[in-house]
C-alpha positions as CSV (number, residue, x, y, z in Angstrom):
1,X,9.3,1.9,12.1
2,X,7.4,-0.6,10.6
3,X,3.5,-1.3,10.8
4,X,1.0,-3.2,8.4
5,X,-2.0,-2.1,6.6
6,X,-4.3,-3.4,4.2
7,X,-4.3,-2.5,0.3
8,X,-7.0,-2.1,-1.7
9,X,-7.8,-0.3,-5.2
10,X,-4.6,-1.2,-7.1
11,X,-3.6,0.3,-10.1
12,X,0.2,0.7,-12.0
13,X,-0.4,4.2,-10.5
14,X,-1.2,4.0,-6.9
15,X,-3.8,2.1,-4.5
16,X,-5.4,2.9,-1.2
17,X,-3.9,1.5,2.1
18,X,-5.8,1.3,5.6
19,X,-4.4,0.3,8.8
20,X,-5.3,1.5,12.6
21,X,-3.6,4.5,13.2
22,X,-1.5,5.7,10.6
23,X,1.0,7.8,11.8
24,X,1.3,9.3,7.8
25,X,0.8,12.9,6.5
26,X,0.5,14.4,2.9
27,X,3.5,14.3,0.8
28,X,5.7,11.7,3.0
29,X,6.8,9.2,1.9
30,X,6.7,5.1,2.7
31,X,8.3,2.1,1.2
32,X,5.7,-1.1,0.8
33,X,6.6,-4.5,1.1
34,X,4.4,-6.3,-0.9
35,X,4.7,-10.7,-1.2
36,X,5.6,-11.8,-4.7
37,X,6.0,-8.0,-5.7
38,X,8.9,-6.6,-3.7
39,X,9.3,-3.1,-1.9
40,X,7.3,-0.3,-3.9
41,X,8.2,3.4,-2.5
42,X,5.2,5.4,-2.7
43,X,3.8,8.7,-1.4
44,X,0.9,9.9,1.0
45,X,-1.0,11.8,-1.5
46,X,-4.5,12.0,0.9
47,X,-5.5,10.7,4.3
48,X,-8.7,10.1,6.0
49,X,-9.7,9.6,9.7
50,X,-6.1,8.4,10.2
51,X,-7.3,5.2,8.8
52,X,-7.0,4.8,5.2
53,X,-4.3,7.0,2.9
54,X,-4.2,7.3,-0.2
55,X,-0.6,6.3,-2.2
56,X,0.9,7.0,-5.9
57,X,4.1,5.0,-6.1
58,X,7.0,6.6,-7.3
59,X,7.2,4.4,-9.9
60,X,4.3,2.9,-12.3
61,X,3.9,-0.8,-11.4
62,X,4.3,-3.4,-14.5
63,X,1.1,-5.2,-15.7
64,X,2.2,-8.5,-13.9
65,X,3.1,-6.8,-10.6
66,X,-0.7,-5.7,-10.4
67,X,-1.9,-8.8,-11.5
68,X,-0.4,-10.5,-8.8
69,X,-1.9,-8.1,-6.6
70,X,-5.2,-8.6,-7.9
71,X,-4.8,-11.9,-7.9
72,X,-3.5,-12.4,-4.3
73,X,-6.7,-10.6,-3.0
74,X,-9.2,-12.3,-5.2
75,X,-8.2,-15.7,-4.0
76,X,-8.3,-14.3,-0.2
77,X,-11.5,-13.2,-1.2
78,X,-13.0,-16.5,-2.2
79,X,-11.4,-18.5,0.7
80,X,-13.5,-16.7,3.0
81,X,-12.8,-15.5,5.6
82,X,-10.3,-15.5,7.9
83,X,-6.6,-13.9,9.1
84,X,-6.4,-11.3,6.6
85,X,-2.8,-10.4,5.1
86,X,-2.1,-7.5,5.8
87,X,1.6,-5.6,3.8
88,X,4.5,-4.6,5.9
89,X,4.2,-0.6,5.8
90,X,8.1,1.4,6.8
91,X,7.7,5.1,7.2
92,X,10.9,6.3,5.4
93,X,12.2,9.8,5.7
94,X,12.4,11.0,2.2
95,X,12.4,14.1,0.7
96,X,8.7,15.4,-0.7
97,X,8.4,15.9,-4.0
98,X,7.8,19.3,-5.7
């Protein structure tokens, strides 16, 4: 299944996502599909309202791969608005860890 949401606080470690609806809970899993970065597996680690959620990837994203985050929304920020991007979200069925 896949569904889109909107990310927001990036860090190597994790970011926030928000999207109507999200069908997540704690502990699953979800693999990102991010433009100009790739697919980033990372897991629910809070959720609120059914909203927004909370993600740590799996693995800690390089200095340029947040950049280009950073920078993607910066420049969407000072077009103005309009149709925001939103990232490709895909629930995966993975094993929670610990």
């Amino acid at each position: 299944m896949s569904r889109k949401g909107v990310l927001s606080d990036v860090s190597s470690e994790g970011c926030s996502l928000r999207g109507p609806r999200l069908s997540l809970r704690r502990s699953d899993w979800v693999i990102l599909d991010i433009d100009d970065v790739g697919r980033v597996e990372a897991e629910v680690r809070w959720l609120r309202h059914g909203e927004s959620a909370g993600l740590r990837f799996r693995r800690a994203l390089a200095a340029a791969q947040v950049d280009t985050i950073t920078r993607m929304s910066q420049l969407r920020s000072i077009l103005g608005p309009g149709p925001r991007k939103t990232v490709p979200l895909e629930a995966k069925n993975l094993r929670p860890v610990g």
